[in-house]
N, C-alpha and C positions, 0 to 999 in steps of 0.2 A: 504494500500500500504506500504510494507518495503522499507525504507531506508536504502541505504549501507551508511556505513562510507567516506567517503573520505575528502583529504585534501581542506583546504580555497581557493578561486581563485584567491589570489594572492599566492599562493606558487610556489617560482620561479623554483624550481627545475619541478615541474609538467608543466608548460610553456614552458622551455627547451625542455623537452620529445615530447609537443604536437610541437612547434614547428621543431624541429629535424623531425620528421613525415612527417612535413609539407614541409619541404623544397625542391626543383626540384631535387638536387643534388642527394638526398637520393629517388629518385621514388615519391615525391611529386607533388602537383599543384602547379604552381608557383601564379595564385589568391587567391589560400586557404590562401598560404604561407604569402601572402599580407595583407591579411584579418584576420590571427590568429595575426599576428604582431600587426596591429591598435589594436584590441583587447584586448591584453596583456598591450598596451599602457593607453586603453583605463580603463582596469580594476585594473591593477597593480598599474597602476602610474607611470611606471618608466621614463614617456619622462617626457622631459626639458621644463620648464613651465618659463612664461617671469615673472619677479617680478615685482609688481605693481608698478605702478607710486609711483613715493614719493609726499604723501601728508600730508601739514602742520596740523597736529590736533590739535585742541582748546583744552585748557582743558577739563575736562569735569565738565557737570552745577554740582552745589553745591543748595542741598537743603536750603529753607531759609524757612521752618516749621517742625515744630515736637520738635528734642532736641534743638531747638537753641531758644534762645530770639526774641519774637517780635519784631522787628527792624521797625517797620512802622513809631511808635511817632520820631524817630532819625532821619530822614526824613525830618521836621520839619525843623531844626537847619541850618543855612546855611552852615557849612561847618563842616569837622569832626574834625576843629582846633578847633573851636566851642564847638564841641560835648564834646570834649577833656578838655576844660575849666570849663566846666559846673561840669565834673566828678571829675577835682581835687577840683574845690569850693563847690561840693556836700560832701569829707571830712571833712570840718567840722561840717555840720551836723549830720553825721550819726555816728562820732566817733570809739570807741572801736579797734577790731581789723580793722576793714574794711577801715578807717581812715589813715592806713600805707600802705596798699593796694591798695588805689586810686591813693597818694599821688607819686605811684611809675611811676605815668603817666602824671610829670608834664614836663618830655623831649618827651613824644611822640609827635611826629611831623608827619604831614602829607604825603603821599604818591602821587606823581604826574604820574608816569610813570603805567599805563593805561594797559599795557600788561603783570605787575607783578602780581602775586598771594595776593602780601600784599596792593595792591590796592583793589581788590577784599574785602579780607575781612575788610577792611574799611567802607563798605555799607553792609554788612550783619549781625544780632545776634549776641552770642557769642555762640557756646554749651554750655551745662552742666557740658559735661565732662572737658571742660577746665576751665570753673569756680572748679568744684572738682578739680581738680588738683590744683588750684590757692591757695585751701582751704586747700590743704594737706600739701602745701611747707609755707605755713603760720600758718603751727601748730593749725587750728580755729577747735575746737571741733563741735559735730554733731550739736547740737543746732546753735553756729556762720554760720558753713557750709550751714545752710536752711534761716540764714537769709543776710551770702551772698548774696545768688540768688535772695534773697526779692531787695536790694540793687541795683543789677546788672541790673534787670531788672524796676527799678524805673529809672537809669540813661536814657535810656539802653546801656548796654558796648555791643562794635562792638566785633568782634572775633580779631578782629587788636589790640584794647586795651589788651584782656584777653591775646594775645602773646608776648605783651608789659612787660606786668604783670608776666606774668610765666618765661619769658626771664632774667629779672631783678631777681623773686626771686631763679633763679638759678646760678645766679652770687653771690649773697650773700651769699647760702650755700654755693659754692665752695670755 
């Protein structure tokens, strides 16, 4: 079977012609006429459509596996002021660069307000990539940089600490 060429069905000028045909005025049906209308409506698009309801959206969930730090043992700790404590007095164990690093977390304070994003990440890992990043604004060569993440994930740092962290060492390059 050939195909002829012809225009898209929404091409408005081809709708024009069919309805102009269609119309009483012009020796039309006035049904057709009715019925090519919905249809153009209906195919085109071009009626007036109600816009949805406004509805509040959640965020959307944030994975808490794959690149981020097991966050389960943090859990543990009663509270992320806790968690928080642990990780600046975990500086002086582990020393070197990591040790100036921690220590940039001993104003982080806790987050109450429940419908903030920085609440959220309070109770989840940290990524990797924002441990990288942590590693890069701290100058830590490849070798420091893998034992960063050794580090991070012996505390474990929440993603709320590594923002803490990144926030601070970018006030001090500036």
């Amino acid at each position: 079977m050939a195909r002829a060429l012809t225009s898209p069905p929404t091409d408005k000028g081809m709708w024009r012609r069919l309805l102009k045909i269609a119309h009483p005025d012009t020796g039309g049906d006035h049904d057709l006429f009715i019925w090519a209308q919905a249809l153009y409506e209906y195919v085109a698009g071009d009626a007036y459509e109600e816009p949805p309801p406004h509805i509040h959206r959640q965020p959307p969930p944030h994975p808490t596996t794959g690149d981020r730090l097991d966050f389960e043992e943090a859990l543990s700790y009663s509270s992320f002021t806790e968690l928080t404590r642990f990780a600046v007095a975990f500086a002086s164990e582990v020393g070197g660069p990591y040790a100036s690093v921690l220590r940039l977390l001993a104003d982080c304070v806790e987050f109450t307000d429940r419908t903030s994003p920085l609440y959220r990440q309070q109770y989840e890992g940290a990524t990797y990539k924002s441990l990288a990043a942590i590693a890069y604004k701290a100058l830590m060569t490849t070798e420091e940089r893998y034992g960063w993440y050794r580090v991070a994930e012996a505390i474990p740092l929440s993603q709320r600490h590594a923002g803490h962290i990144l926030s601070k060492l970018q006030r001090q390059a500036a």
